[in-house]
C-alpha atoms as one frame of an Amber mdcrd trajectory, in Angstrom:
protein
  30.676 164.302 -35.832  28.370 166.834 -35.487  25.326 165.561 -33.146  22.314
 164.950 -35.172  18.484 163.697 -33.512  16.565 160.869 -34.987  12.855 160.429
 -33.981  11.414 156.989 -34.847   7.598 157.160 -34.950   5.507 154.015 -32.798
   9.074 153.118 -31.241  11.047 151.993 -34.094  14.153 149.646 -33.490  17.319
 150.808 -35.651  18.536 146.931 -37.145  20.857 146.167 -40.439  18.137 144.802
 -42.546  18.891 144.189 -46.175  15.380 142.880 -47.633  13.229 144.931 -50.232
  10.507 144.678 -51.622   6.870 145.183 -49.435   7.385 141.946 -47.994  10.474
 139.813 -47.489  11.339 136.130 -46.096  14.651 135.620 -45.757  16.032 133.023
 -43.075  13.140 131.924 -41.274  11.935 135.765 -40.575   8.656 137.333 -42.421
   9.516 141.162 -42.832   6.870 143.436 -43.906   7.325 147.120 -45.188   6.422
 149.510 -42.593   4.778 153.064 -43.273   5.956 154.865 -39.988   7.316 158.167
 -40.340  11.304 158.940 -39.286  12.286 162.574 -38.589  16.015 163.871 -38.684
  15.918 166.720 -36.621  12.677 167.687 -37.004  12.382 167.095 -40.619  11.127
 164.462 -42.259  12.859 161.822 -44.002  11.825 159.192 -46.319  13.575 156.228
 -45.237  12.991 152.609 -45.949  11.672 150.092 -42.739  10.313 147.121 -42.063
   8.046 145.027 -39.506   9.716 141.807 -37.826   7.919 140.239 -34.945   6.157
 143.661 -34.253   9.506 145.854 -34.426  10.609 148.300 -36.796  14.077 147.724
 -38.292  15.618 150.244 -40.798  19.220 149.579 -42.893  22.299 151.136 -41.081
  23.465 152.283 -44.399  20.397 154.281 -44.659  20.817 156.281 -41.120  24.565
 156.806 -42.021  23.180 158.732 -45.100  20.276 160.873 -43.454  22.696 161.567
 -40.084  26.090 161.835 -42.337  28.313 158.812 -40.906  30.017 156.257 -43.420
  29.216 152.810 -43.129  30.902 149.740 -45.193  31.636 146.406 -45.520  35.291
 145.441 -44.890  36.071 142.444 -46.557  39.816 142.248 -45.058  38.384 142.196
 -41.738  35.043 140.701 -42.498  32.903 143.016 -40.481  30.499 145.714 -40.679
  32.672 149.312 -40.082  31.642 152.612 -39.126  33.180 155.887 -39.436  31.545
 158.415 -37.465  33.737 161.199 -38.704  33.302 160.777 -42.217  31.091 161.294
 -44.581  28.709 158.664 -46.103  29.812 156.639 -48.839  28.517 153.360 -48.113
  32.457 152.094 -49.662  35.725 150.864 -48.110  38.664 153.095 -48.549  40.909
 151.515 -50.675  44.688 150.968 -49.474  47.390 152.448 -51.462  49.177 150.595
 -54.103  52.137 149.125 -52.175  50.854 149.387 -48.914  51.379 146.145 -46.574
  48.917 144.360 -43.305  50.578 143.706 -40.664  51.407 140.404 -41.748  53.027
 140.703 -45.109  55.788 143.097 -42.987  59.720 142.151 -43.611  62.102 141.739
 -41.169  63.690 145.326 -41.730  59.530 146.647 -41.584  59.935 145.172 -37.820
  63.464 146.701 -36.850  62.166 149.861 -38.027  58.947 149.427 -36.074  60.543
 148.593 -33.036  62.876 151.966 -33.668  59.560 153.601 -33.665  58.278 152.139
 -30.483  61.274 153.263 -29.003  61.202 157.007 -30.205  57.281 157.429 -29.126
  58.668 156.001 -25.874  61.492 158.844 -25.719  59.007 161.195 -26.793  56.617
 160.565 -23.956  59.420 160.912 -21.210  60.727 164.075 -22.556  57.082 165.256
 -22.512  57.622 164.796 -18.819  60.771 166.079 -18.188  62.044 162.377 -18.064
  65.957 161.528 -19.667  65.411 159.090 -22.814  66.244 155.229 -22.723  69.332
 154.496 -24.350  68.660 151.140 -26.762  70.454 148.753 -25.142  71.066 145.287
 -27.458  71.240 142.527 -25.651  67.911 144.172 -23.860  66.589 144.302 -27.686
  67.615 140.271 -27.642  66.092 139.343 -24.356  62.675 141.548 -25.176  63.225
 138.971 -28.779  63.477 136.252 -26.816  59.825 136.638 -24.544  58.155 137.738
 -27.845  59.158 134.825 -29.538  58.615 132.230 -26.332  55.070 134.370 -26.250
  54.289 134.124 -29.767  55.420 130.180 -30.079  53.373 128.874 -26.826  50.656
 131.600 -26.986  50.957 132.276 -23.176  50.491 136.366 -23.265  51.839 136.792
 -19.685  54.878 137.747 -17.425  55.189 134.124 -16.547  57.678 132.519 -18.672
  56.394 129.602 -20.901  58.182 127.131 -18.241  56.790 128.580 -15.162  59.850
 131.275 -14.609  59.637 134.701 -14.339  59.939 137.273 -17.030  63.078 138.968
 -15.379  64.774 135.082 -16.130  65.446 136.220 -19.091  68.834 138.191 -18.690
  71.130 137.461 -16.003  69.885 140.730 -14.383  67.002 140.892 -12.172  67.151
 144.679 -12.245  64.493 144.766 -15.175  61.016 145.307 -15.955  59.000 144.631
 -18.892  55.727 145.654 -20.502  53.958 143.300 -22.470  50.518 143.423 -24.955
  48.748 141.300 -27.633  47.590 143.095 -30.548  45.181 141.602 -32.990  45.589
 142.691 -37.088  41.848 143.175 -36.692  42.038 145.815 -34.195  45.087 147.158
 -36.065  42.651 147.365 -39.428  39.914 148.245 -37.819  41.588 151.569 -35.628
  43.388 152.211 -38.878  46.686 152.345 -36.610  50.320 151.442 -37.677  51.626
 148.800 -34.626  53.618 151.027 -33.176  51.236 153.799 -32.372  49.094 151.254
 -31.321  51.594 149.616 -28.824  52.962 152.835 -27.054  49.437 154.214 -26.780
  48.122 151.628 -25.270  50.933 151.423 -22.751  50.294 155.226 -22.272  47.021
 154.434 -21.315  47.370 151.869 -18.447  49.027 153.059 -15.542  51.211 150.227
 -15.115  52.580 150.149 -18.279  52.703 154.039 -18.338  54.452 154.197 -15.420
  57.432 151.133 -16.326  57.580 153.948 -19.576  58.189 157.257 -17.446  60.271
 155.274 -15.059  63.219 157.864 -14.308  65.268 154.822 -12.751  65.198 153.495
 -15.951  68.195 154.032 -18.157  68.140 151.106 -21.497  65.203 149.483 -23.086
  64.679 146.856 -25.934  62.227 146.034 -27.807  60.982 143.008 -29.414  57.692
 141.803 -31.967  56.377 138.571 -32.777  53.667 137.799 -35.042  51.684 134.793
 -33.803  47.636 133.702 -32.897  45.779 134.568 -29.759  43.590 132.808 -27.717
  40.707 132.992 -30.262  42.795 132.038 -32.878  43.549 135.472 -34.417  46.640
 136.425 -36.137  48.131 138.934 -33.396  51.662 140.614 -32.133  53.297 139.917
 -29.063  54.893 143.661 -27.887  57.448 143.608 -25.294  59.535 146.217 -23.753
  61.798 145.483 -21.448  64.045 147.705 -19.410  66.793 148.386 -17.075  67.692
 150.242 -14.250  69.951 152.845 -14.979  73.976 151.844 -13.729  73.247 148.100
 -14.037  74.343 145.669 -16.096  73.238 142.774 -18.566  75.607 140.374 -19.782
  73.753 137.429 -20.806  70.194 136.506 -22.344  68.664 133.238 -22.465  66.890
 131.516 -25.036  63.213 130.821 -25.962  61.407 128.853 -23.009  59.523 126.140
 -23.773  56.554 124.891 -21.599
């Protein structure tokens, strides 16, 4: 967004207000119209403000107007958005006829999204000269398996719900795994499918990035389970897991329990 300059005259304080009117009382708080002048880059601009406790407060919808950001209400996520690189409309974009959250997805919706984390994966290591992971199954079970234990218990870590470690989870302890919890908020919010989400977060922490460009890495799985967080939002558990290129997995273990 291009940068724009707003000069608030006698120190004005930019705050959501929604009162009208030359006076307003709404929840305890006496609000009285104010008559300073606001300038856009250098211009002036007629734009609605009021006086609480000695501050000036003017409506974020208003400043998203005169500067040229959108701002709306998103009743999915219940939360004021803004868009800083679009224009304002003061209105949610509407979702496309058909299209699903996050938490409406089928079973084949997830296969295909783990396919995807996989590919972004692959894509990243041949952007560094790196050979691409083979998908190895039983790694696509055992990756399953922590999402699930993850998503069941709620314990987001590389601990094991009953105090093992991750690697327990195959009969091979030539492994390693990447793990992250992703809210549906965040995922309506950055307007991001899961899997773009996933792999660029990984990309962007060092230890995850690094497990991902791993050349002694040869397999990987994948696995996705929907479940809460620790503040009680409805969230994915993403785990990669792979292996060391020449080794071996034979067996994978169920869900722990704590």
């Amino acid at each position: 967004m291009k940068k724009r300059f707003i000069s608030f005259l006698s120190g004005m304080v930019v705050g959501a207000v929604m009162f009208g009117g030359s006076v307003a009382y709404a929840s305890g708080i006496l609000a009285d119209l104010s008559n300073n002048q606001i300038f856009v880059d250098g211009t002036l601009t007629p734009m609605e403000a009021y006086v609480i406790n000695g501050h000036n407060y003017v409506k974020l919808r208003d400043i998203g107007q005169a500067v040229g950001f959108n701002v709306f209400w998103d009743d999915t996520a219940k939360c004021v958005q803004v868009e800083s690189d679009k224009p304002y409309t003061g209105i949610a974009p509407t979702k496309q006829e058909g299209e699903k959250t996050s938490g409406q997805l089928h079973q084949t919706d997830v296969d295909a999204i783990k396919k995807d984390v996989v590919t972004r994966t692959n894509t990243l290591r041949l952007n560094k000269g790196v050979a691409v992971l083979k998908v190895n199954n039983l790694l696509m079970d055992a990756a399953q398996v922590r999402a699930d234990e993850m998503a069941a218990s709620g314990a987001y870590s590389h601990t094991r719900p009953d105090g093992r470690r991750s690697n327990t989870v195959t009969d091979s302890r030539r492994t390693g795994e990447n793990i992250h919890c992703i809210t549906e908020l965040y995922l309506e919010q950055q307007h991001k499918t899961l899997s773009d989400a996933v792999v660029n977060l990984w990309s962007n922490s060092k230890g995850h990035a690094d497990n991902m460009l791993n050349a002694r890495y040869g397999e990987i799985g994948v696995g996705l389970a929907r479940g809460t967080d620790s503040n009680g939002l409805a969230c994915w558990y993403c785990v990669q897991v792979f292996l060391v290129d020449g080794c071996e997995v034979t067996w994978v273990d169920v869900p722990a329990i704590g």
